[in-house]
VOPAGU-2260 file (C-alpha; in pm, 1 decimal, decimal comma):
REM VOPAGU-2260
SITE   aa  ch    i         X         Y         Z
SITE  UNK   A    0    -492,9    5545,0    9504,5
SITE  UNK   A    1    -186,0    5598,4    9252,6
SITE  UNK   A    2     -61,3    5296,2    9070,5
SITE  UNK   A    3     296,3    5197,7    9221,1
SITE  UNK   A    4     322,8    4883,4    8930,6
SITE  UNK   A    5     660,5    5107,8    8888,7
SITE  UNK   A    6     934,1    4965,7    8972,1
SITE  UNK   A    7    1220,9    5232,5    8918,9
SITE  UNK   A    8    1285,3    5317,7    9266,4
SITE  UNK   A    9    1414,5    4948,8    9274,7
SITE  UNK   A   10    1598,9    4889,7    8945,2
SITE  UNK   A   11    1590,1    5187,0    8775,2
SITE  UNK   A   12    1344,8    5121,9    8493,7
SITE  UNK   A   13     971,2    5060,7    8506,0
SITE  UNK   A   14    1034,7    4683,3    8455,9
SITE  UNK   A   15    1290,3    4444,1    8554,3
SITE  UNK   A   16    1428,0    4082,4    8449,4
SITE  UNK   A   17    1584,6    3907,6    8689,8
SITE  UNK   A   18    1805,8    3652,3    8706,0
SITE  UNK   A   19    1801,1    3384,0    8939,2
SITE  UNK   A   20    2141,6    3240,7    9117,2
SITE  UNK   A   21    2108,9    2900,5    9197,9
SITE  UNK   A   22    2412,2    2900,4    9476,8
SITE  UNK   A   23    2581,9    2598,3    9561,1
SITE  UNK   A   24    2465,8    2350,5    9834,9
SITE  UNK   A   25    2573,2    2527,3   10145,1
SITE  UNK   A   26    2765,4    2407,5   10460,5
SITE  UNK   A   27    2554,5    2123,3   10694,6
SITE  UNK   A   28    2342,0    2030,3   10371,7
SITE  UNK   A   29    2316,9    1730,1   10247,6
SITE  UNK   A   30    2499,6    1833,8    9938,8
SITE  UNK   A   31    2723,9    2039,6   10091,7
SITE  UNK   A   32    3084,2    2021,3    9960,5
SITE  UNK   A   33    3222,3    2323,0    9878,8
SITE  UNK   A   34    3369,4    2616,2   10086,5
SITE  UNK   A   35    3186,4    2928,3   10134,5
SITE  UNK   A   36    3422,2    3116,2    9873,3
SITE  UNK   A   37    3413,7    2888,0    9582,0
SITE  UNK   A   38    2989,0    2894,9    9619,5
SITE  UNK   A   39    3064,3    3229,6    9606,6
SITE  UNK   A   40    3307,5    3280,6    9333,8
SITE  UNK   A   41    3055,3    3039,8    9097,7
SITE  UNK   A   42    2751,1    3312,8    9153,2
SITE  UNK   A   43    2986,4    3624,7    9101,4
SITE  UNK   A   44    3053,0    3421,7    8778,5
SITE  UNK   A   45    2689,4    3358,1    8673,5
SITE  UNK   A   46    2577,4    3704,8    8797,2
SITE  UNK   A   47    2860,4    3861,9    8498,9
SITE  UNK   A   48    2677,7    3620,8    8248,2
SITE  UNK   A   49    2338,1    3779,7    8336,1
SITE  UNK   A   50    2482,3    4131,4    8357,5
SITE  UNK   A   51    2613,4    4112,5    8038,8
SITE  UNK   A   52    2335,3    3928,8    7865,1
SITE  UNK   A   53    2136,3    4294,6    7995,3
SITE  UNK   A   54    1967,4    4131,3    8283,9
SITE  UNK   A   55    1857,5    4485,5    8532,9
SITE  UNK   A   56    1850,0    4238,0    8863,4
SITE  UNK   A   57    1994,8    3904,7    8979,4
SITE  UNK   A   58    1833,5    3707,8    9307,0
SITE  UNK   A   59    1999,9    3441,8    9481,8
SITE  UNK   A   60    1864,3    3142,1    9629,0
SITE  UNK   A   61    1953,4    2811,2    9865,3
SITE  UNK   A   62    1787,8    2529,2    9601,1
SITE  UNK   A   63    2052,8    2291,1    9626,3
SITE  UNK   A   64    2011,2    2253,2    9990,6
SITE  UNK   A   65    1695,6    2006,9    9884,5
SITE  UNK   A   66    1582,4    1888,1   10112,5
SITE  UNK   A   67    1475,0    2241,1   10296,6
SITE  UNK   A   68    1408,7    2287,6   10668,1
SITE  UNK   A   69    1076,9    2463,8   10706,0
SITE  UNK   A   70    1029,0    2828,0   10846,2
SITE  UNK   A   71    1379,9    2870,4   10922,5
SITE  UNK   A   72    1753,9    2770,1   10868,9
SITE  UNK   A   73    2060,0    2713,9   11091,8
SITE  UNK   A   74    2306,4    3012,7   11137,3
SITE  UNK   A   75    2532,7    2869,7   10931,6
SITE  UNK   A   76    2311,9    2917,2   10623,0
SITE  UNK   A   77    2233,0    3291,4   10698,9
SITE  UNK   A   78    2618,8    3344,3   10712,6
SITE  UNK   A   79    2681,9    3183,3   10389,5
SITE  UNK   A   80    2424,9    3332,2   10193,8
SITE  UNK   A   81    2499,9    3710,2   10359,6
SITE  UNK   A   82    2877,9    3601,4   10204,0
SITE  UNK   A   83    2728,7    3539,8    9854,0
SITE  UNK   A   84    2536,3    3839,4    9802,3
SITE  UNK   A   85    2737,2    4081,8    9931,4
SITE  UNK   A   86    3026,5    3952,6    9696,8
SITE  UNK   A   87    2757,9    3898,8    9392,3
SITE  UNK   A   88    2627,0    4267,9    9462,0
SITE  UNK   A   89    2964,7    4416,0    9455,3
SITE  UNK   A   90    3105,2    4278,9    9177,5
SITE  UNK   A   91    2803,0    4271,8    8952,1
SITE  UNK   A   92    2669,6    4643,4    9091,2
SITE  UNK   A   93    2296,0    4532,5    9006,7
SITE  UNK   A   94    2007,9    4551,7    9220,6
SITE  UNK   A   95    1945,0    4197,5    9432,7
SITE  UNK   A   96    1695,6    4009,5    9554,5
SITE  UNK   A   97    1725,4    3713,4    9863,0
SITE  UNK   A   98    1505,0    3415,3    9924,9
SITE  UNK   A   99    1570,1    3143,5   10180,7
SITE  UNK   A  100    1451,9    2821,1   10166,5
SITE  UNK   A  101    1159,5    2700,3   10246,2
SITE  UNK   A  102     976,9    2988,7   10411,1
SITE  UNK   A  103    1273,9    3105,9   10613,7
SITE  UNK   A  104    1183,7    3466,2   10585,7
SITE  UNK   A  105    1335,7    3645,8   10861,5
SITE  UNK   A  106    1680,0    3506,7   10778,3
SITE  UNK   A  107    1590,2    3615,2   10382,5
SITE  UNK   A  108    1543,0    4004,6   10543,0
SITE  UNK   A  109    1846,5    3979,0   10800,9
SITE  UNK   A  110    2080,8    3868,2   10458,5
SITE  UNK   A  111    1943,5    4103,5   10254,0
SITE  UNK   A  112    1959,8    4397,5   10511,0
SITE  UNK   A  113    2363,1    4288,2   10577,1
SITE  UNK   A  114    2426,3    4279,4   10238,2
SITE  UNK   A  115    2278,3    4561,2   10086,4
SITE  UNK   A  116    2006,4    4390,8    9894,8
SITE  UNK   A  117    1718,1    4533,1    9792,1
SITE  UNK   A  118    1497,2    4310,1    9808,9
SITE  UNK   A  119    1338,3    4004,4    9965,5
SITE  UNK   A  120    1135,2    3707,8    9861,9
SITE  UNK   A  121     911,6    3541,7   10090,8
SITE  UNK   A  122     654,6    3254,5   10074,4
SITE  UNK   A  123     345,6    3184,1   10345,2
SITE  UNK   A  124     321,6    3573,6   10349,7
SITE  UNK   A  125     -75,4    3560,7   10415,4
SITE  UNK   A  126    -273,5    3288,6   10466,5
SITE  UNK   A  127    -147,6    2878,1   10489,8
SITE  UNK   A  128     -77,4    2635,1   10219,3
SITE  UNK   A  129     112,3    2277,3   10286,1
SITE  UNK   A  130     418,3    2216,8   10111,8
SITE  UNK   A  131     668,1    1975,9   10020,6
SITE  UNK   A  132     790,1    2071,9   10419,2
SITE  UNK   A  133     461,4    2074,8   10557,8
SITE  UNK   A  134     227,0    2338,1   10676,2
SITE  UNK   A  135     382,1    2678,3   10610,0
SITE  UNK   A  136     140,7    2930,7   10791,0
SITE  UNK   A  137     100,1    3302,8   10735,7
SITE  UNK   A  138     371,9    3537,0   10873,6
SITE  UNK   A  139     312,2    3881,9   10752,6
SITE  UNK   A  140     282,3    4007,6   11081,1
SITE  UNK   A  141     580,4    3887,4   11231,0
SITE  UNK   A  142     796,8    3958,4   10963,2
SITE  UNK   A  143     692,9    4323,6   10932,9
SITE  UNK   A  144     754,6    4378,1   11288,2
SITE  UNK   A  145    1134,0    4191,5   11293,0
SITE  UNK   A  146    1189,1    4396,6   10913,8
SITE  UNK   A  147    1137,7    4723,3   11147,0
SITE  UNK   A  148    1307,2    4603,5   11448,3
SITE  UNK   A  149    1646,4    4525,4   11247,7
SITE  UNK   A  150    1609,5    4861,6   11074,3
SITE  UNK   A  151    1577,0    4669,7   10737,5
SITE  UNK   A  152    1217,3    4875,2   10607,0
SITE  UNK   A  153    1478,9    4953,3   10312,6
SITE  UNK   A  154    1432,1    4552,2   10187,9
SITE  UNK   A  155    1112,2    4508,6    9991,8
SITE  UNK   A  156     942,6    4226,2   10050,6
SITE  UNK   A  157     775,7    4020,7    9728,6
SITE  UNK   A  158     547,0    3848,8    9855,9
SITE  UNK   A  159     454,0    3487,1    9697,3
SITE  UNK   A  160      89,0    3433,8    9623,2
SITE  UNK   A  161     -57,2    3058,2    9585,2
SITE  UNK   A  162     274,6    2958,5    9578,3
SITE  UNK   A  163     435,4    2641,5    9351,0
SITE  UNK   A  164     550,0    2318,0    9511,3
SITE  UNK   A  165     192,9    2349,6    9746,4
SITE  UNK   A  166    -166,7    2219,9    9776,1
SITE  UNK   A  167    -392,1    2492,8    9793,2
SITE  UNK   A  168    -711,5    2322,8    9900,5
SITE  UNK   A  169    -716,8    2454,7   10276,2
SITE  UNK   A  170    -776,7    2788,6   10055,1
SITE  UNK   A  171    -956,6    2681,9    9738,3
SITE  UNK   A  172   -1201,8    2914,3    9837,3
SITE  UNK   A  173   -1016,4    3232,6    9835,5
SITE  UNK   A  174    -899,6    3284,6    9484,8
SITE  UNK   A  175    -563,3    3404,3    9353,9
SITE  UNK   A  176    -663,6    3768,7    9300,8
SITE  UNK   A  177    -835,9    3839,5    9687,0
SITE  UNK   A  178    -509,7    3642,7    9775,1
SITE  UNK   A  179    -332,2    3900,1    9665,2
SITE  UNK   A  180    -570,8    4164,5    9815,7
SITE  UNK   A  181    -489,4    3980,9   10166,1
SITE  UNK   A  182    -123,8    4016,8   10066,7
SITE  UNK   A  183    -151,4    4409,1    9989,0
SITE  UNK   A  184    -348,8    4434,4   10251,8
SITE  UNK   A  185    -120,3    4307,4   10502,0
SITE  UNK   A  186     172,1    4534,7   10328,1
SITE  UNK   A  187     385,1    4358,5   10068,2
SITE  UNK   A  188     583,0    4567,0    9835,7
SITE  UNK   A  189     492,5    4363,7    9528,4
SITE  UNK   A  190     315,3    4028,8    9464,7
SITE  UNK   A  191     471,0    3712,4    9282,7
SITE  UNK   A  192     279,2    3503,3    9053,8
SITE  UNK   A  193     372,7    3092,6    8962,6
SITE  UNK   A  194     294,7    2787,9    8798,3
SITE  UNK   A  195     287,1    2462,7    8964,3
SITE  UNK   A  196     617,9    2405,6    9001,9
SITE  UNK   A  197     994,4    2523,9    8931,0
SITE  UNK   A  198    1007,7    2595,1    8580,5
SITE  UNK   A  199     614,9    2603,6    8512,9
SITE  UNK   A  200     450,3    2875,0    8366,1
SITE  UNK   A  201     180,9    3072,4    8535,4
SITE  UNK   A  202    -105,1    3121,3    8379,7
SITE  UNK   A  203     -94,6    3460,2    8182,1
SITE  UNK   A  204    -474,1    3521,2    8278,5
SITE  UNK   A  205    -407,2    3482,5    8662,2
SITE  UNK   A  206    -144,3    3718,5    8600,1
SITE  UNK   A  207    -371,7    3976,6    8432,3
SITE  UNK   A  208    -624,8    3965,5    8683,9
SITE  UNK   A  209    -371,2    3996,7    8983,0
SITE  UNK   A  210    -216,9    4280,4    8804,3
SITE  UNK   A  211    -622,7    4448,2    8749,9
SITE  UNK   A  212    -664,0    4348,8    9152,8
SITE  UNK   A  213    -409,2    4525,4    9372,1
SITE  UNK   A  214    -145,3    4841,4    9263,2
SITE  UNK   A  215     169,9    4696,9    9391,6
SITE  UNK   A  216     423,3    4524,8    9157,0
SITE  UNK   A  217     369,5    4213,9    8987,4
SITE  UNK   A  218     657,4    3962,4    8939,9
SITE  UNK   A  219     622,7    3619,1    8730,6
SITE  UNK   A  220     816,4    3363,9    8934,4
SITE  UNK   A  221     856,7    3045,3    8703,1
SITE  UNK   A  222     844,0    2948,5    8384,6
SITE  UNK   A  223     920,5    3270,6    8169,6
SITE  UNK   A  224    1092,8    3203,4    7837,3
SITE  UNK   A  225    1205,9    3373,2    7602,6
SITE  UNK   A  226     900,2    3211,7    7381,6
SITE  UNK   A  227     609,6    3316,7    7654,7
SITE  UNK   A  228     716,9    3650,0    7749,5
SITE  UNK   A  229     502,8    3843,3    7580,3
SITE  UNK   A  230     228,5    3629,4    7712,7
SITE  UNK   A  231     324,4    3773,8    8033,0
SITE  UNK   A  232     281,7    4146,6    7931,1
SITE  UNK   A  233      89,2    4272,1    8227,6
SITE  UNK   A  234     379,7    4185,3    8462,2
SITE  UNK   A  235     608,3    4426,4    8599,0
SITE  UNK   A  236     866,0    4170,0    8645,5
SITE  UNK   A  237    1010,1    3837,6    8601,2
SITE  UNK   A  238    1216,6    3626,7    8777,7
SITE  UNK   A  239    1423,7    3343,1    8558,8
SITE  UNK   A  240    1628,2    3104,2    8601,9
SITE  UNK   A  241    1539,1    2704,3    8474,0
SITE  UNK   A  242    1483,3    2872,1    8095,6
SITE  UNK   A  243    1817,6    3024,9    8080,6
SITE  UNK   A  244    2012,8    2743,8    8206,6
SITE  UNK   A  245    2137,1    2439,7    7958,0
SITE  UNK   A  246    1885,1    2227,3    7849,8
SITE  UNK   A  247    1607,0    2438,7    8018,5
SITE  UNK   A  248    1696,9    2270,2    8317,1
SITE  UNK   A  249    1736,6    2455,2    8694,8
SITE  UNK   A  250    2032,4    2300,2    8824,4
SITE  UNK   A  251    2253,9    2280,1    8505,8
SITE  UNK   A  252    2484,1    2591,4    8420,9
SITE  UNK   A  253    2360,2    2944,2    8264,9
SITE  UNK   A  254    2335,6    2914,9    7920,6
SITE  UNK   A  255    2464,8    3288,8    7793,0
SITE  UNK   A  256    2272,6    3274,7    7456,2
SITE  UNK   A  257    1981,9    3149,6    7619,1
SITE  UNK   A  258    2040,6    3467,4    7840,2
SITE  UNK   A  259    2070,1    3677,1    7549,7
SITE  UNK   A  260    1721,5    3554,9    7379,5
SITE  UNK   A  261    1543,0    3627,7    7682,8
SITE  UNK   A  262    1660,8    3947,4    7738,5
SITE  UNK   A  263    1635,3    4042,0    7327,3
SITE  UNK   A  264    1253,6    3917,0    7403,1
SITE  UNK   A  265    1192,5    4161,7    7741,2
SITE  UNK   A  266    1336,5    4426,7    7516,0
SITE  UNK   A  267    1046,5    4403,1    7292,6
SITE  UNK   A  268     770,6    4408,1    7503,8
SITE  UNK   A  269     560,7    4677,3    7487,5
């Protein structure tokens, strides 16, 4: 079988770094308080600081609309977030990434299929874990079919593995690597890798060993900093955001020289 770890075809380069767009709190959430086009106007302006800081993809993401729905969200949300990317992939011309919280993976695809994104991230891909929502089951083969049915076999779908913010015990006996052999399996078009929790760090041996145990991409998912990257050297990619905001901390603004370490560190990995 040839080894598609590659990832040109998506960002055009062998590896990416990606930066993560917290957006706003959007309409009907608790937080909610802004119109669509300021939300939007704040990620076109984070998206230049991660452009510039020589970031090769940006991914957006509904965190601030704690606390999250499970396995789907209003239409509302899907509207807002198809606004968002398409304006943060015009303006910033780099390759993008969708996830909808918490598990709402169809509405990820539809988004990133109407706005030209090239990818999708999606949790509860193959097998069941309970989260902070509840029981998120597996949904591989429901998504595939509504990715094909839309006409959306263009958005890749990253697939979370053992995912963080979850208890794991319904599967303790399946370990991370044969998770991600389900997930290949099953068709993902890469596998991502966390810690426990926003802003954790995986383990860079689980990493390894998913990266030995299927020949799809592997993407680190939390906790990358510009300190522990090359801990993470078997990774294809890496998804970033709590590191390279002020203070280390998720919801705070980008920090651009924290930006610019981490992307001076990717640089030098071999």
């Amino acid at each position: 079988m040839p080894d598609t770890h590659d990832l040109s075809a998506v960002f055009g380069a062998p590896r990416a770094l990606i930066g993560m767009l917290h957006v706003e709190a959007l309409p009907g959430t608790p937080h909610g308080r802004l119109p669509v086009e300021a939300i939007a106007e704040k990620a076109v302006a984070e998206a230049a600081v991660y452009r510039r800081a020589g970031f090769n993809g940006l991914m957006i993401e509904n965190m601030h609309d704690r606390p999250y729905l499970k396995g789907g969200v209003g239409p509302e949300i899907v509207a807002a977030m198809t606004v968002v990317a398409r304006e943060v992939r015009g303006d910033s011309g780099l390759p993008l990434g969708v996830q909808v919280l918490a598990g709402a993976n169809r509405e990820a695809v539809a988004v990133a299929h109407a706005a030209g994104a090239q990818f999708a991230r999606v949790e509860g891909f193959v097998f069941a874990h309970v989260a902070d929502e509840g029981l998120i089951e597996g949904s591989a083969g429901e998504l595939l079919r509504y990715r094909r049915a839309i006409g959306a076999e263009d958005v890749r779908l990253f697939a979370d593995v053992k995912k963080k913010h979850s208890a794991h015990a319904i599967t303790a006996d399946v370990d991370l690597a044969e998770t991600a052999h389900a997930a290949e399996l099953f068709l993902a078009d890469g596998i991502v890798v966390t810690g426990a929790a926003t802003g954790r760090s995986a383990d860079p041996e689980e990493v390894r060993a998913v990266a030995e145990a299927v020949q799809l991409p592997v993407l680190v998912g939390s906790g990358v900093t510009a300190e522990n990257l090359h801990e993470f050297a078997a990774a294809d990619a890496f998804i970033v955001g709590s590191s390279v905001k002020s203070g280390g901390i998720w919801s705070d603004p980008i920090d651009p020289d924290r930006c610019a370490a981490l992307a001076e560190a990717f640089q030098r990995l071999p």
